[in-house]
C-alpha positions in Angstrom: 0.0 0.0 0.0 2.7 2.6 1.2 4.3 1.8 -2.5 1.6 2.5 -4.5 0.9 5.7 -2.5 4.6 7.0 -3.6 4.2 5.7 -6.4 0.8 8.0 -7.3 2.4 10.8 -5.9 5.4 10.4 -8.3 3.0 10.3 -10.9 1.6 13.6 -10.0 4.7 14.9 -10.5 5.1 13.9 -13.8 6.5 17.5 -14.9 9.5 17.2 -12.7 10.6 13.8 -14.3 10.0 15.1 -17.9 12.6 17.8 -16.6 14.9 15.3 -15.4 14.8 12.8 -18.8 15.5 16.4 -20.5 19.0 17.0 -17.8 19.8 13.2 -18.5 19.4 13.5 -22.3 21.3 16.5 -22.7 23.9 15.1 -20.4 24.6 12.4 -22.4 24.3 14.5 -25.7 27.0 16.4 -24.1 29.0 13.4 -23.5 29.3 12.1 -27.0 30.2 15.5 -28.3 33.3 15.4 -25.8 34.0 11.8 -27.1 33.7 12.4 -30.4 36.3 15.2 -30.3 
């Protein structure tokens, strides 16, 4: 029960993790550009 509570709140949040998969993916973008240099 105390999982599926967290994990609707998380849901409700779903903003905030769009904005963290947008960090991440940039991150690594960045990442490859360095390798590739």
């Amino acid at each position: 029960m105390a999982i599926n509570s967290t994990v609707r709140r998380n849901w409700s949040e779903v903003g905030d993790i769009r904005l963290l998969n947008i960090f991440a993916i940039a991150f690594l973008i960045g990442l490859c550009i360095l390798a590739t240099r």
